[in-house]
Each structure stands twice: as C-alpha cells, then as structure tokens.
N, C-alpha and C positions, 0 to 999 in steps of 0.2 A: 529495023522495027524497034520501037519503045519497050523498054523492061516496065514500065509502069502499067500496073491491068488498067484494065477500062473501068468506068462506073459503074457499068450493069456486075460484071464480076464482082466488085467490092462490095455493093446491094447484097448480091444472094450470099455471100459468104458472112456479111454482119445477119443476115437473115437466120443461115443456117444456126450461127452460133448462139443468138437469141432462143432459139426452139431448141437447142441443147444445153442450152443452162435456165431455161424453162422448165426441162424434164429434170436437170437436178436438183434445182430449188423445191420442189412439189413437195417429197417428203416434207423437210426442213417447216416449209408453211402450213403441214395440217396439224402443229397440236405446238407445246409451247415448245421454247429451245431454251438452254443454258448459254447467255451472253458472253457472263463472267463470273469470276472465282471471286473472293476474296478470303482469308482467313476462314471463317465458318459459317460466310454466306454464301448464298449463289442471288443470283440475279437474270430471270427468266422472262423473255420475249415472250406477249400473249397473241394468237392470232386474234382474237376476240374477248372484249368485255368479260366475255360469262366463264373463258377459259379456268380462272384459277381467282377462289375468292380468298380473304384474312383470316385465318384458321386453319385452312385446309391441308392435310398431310401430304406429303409428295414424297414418289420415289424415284432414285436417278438409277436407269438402267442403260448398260451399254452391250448388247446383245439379251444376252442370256441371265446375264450377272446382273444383281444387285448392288451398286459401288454404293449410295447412299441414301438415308432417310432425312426429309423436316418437315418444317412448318413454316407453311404460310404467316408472315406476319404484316406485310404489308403490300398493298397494289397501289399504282401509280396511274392517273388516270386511264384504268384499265387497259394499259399496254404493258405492264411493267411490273414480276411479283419479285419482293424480295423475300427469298425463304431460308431461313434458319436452319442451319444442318444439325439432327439430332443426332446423327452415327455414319461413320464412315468415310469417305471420301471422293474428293468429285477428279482429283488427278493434277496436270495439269493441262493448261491452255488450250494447247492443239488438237484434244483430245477430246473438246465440250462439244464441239458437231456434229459427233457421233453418242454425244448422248440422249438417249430417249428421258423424258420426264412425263409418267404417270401421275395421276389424282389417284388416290386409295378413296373410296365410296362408302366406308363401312359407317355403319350407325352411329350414331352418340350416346355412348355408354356412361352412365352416374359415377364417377370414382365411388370407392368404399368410404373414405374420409376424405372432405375437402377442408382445409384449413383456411379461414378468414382473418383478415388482419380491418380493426374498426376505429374511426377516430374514440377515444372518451369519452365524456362529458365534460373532462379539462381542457379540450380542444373544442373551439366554436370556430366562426367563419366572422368576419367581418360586417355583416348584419346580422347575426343573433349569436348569442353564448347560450349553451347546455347548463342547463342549473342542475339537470338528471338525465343519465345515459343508459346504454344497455342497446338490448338487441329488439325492435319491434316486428311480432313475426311478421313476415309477410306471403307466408304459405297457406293451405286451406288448413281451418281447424282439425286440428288432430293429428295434423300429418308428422309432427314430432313430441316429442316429449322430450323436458326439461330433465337431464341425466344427473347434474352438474353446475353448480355457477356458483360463479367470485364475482368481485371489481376489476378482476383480469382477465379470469376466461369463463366461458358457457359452454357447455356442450350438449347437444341436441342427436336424439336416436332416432331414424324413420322409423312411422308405420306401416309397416308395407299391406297394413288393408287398406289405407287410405289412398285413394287416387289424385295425383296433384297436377296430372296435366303438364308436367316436365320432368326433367330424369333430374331428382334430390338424389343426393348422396346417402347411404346409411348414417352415416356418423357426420356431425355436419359441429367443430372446432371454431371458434370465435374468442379472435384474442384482443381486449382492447390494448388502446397505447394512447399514452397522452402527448408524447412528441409524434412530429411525424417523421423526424430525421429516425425515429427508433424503430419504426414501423418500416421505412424502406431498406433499411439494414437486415429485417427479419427478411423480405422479400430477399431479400439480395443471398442472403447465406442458405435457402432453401426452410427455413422456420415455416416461412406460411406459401398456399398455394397463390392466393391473392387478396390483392389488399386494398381496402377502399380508400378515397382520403377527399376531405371537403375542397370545393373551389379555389384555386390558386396556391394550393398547398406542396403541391410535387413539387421535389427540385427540377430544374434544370439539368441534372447529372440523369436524371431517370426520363427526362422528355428526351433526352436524345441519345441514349444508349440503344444502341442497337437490339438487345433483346426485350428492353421494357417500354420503347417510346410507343410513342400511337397508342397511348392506352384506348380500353372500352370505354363507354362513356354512357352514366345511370341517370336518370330524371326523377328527382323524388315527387312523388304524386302530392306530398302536402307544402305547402308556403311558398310564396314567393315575393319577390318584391316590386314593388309598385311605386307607382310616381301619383299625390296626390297632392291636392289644393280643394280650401274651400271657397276662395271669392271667383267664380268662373268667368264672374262679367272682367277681369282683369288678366286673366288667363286664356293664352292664342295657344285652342290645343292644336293647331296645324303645326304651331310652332316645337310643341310639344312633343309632337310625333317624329319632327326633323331630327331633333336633339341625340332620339334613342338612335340613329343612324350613323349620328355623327362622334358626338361625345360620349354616349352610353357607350355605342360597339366599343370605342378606345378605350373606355373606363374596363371594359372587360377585357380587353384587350390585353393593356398595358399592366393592370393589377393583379388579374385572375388568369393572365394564361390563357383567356378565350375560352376555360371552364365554364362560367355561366353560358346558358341559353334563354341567347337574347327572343324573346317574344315577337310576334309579328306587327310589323306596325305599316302606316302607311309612308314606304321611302320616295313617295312622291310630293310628300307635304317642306314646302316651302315657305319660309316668310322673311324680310327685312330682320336684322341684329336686333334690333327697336323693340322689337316683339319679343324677343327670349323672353321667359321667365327666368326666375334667378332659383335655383337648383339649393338648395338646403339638406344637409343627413338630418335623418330625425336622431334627436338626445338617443335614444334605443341601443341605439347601431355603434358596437364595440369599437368596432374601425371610423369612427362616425370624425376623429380627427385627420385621418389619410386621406380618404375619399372625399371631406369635404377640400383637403387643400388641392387635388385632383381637379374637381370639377368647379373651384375660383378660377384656375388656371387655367381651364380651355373653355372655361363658357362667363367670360369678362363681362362685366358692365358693359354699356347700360342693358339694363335690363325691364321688364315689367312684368308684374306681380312674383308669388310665391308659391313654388312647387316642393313638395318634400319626398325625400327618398324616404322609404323607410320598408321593414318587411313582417310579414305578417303571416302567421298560419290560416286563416281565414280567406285569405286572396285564393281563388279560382285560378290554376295554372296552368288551362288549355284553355282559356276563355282569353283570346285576344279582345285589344281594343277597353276602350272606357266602363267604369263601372262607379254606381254610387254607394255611398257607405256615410250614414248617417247624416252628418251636414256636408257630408266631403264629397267631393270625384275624383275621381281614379282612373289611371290606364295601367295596367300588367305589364313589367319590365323585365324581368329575369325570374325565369328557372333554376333551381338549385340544381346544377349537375355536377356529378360526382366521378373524377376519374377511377379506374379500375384497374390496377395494373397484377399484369397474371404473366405467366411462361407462355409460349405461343404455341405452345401445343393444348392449354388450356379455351384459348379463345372461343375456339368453336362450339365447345360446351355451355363454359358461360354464358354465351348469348342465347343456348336456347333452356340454360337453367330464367333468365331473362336479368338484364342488366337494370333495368328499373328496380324489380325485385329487390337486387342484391343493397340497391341505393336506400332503400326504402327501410332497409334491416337497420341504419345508426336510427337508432332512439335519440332523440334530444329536447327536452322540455324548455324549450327558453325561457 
C-alpha cells in the first residue's frame, strides 16, 4: 500500500487548515495592525479608508497596558498610516501582532497660546513683492483684540463673548521672519507651534522629514494669477488651456514644489505646436527673470500670438475658465497656496481652526 494520501485527504486537510487560519486571522482584520517599527514611527495596516485619518491620535495597547501614544501624520492611499510616536514604546518586532491600536475620539480642544510663524513683508513670492506686511484678520470682528505689536511680533487675546464658529485659542503669538531658512529653524527648536511660508519656499530638508513633511496646505481667498492677451483673433484659447496641463503643471512643479494650485481647466484641449501662443511674464512679477527662462524652455517657437502671465488681486479665484478685463481676456491659472508646517499632533486642530484661514492672516500689499 502507497504511503502517499490520496487527493480527497490532501482537499480536506488544506480545507481544514484554511477555516483555521481563517479563525485566526479574524481578529488581526477588524481594526488596524502595527506592520513595523522604525526608530519613532510605526507603520499601521488599515482595513479600510475611514480607519485612521492625518491628525488623529492613537494608542498602542497590548492587553491591558498602554505601551504607546501618536499621531497620525500621514496615510497612504488609505491602506497605510504612518504615526509618529509621542511617548513610549512599541518593543520589538515579534511583538507587533499582539498589539492592539486604538483611535482616541476626544474633541478638539483650542490650545491656550498657539504660536504662529509668518512670512514679512521682506519676503514676496515670485509673482508679487509686499511693499507692507502684518497680520490680516481673518476671524469675525471682535473676536480678538490687538494686545501688542512690533515688526516682529503681534499678539492677539480672545473674546470669549464672541462666537467664531472654530476653537481660536486665548492667546493667539505671530512672529514675523524675513528669511525663511529662520523661520524653519524656529519650527525645528520648538519657538513656534506652526509656521506658514509662500509657495515654493520650504526647503527640501522639511518636505521630507519625517515629522514635518506633508505639510497642510492654505488657499488664500484674494489673488491670483492669470494668463491674459488682448489680440484674441490671434490667440488658440484651446491651445491655451493645453498649455496650463502641460507647461504650467511643470512650471509648478519644478519651481514651486507643486505649492500653487493649479485652476481647472479643460485637459481635453488640444491643438498642433503651430498654434501655441508665446508665454510672456509680465515686467510686475519679481521672479519675472526665472520663470520667463522656464517657460522659453519648454514652450519653444514657433509660436502664435501673445499670452502674458501675470498676478493680480482682483482676479476671482474660484472662478475657473475665461474672464474679460478691460481690453483684455483672461483665464485663472493658479491659486496662491500656502504650505503649513505644524507637529503632528497639531494637525487635527488646524484644520478645523481652518487652513485657509490661517493663509489668509500674511498681509501683503504689493
């Protein structure tokens, strides 16, 4: 008789063991798991999307015990959170399967003092320079009073009869800086809780640090820049509309960091080389030497007629598509957005102090 089982045996015994590593996987798959360690992260499986959002606190339990606290700082196409340990420890390795991770649910509470870090007025962006700086409020009237201000710092005291519709902090610290190498230095040592900084301004050392990358990211409600021409009979706006997909996204891209937000356009519009327009910075625009050798360089001759970049407080910046302006037309190209960089236990607040908001606070008078 053969020592080798039969097929039907080998079935029910890959059967059996399937339905008992079914029953052990089951925990494991209803809530998130710890993958891996590293140094002072962790790195958390989501069963789902909604598991675990960027902010949110988390506690690592392994029965009874509490080994460690973070924060959420980042999720990966919603399978994937990495969370920043605030205290404690997660152990090691063979040890992560057995740990439970909690979401903590509790409310979002106003710090007492939130410290702000703001560009100056010595710092512009590459389409417009600050002639005059400061803080523009952008809270309901009354809701602070002026305690304090310099050229360096403001300080602002809530009223707590005024209702503002988000959690302001009592004491609300705004420190300008005219570098911005000085301003991530104050983030970095614990000076400020967070810091705004104009488009394409962040180093590279703070996009990809682990505690401070993925900044928040603000939309200022006034300016933005635009692409205009007045001879239209000479001007292919299909061609126009291609452009902001092609050469604009790069121009934001490769300049800014992908800072600006780019406007909606139509990415269906195509035309022949023939048709470009030729791309011009207006005299205005500080940067108006980078950007114009920028976009010589990826939108070549030949060309036909003349589009001008240029940016403007007056341009409408949720108003996609074409607009007229005295002898001119126009279409809306970028958004002035403002990275935010904060601790990652700050996130969750910021965003419902509102990240616009916060964009909205540099004053700048071009």
């Amino acid at each position: 008789m053969s020592d080798t089982p039969s097929v039907s045996v080998l079935k029910h015994l890959a059967t059996c063991l399937a339905v008992l590593l079914a029953g052990c996987a089951a925990p494991l798959a209803q809530g998130p798991r710890v993958v891996w360690v590293r140094e002072n992260r962790a790195y958390v499986a989501l069963p789902d999307s909604t598991a675990l959002a960027s902010g949110d606190r988390v506690r690592f339990q392994r029965g009874a015990k509490t080994l460690a606290d973070g924060t959420v700082t980042r999720v990966e196409r919603g399978e994937m959170a990495q969370v920043m340990l605030t205290s404690g420890s997660l152990g090691v390795d063979r040890d992560l399967a057995r740990t439970t991770v909690l979401r903590e649910r509790s409310g979002i509470t106003a710090p007492a003092v939130l410290r702000l870090g703001l560009p100056s007025a010595a710092r512009g962006t590459a389409f417009f320079a600050c002639a005059h700086g400061g803080v523009a409020a952008s809270w309901p009237a009354d809701a602070y009073r002026t305690d304090s201000s310099s050229p360096r710092v403001a300080r602002f005291i809530r009223n707590a009869a005024i209702s503002a519709g988000a959690p302001l902090p009592d004491t609300l610290v705004i420190r300008f800086y005219d570098e911005s190498a000085d301003e991530e230095i104050a983030i970095e040592r614990g000076e400020l809780d967070a810091a705004l900084f104009w488009p394409g301004e962040l180093s590279s050392h703070m996009r990809t640090s682990p505690r401070w990358r993925d900044p928040l990211m603000g939309v200022r409600s006034l300016g933005a820049v635009a692409l205009m021409w007045s001879d239209s009979s000479a001007v292919d706006v299909a061609a126009v509309e291609s452009a902001k997909g092609t050469t604009f996204a790069g121009l934001n891209r490769d300049l800014f960091s992908g800072d600006l937000l780019l406007l909606p356009f139509d990415a269906d519009s195509t035309r022949p080389s023939h048709d470009r327009p030729r791309f011009q910075v207006d005299p205005s625009c500080p940067g108006r030497a980078e950007l114009q050798r920028y976009l010589d360089r990826h939108a070549p001759a030949p060309s036909r007629g003349l589009v001008r970049l240029r940016y403007g407080e007056t341009f409408i910046r949720p108003e996609p598509g074409s607009f007229q302006m005295g002898e001119s037309t126009g279409t809306s190209l970028y958004a002035i957005r403002c990275p935010i960089v904060c601790a990652p236990e700050l996130r969750a607040y910021l965003s419902a102090f509102g990240v616009n908001r916060l964009a909205d606070l540099i004053a700048c008078t071009p």
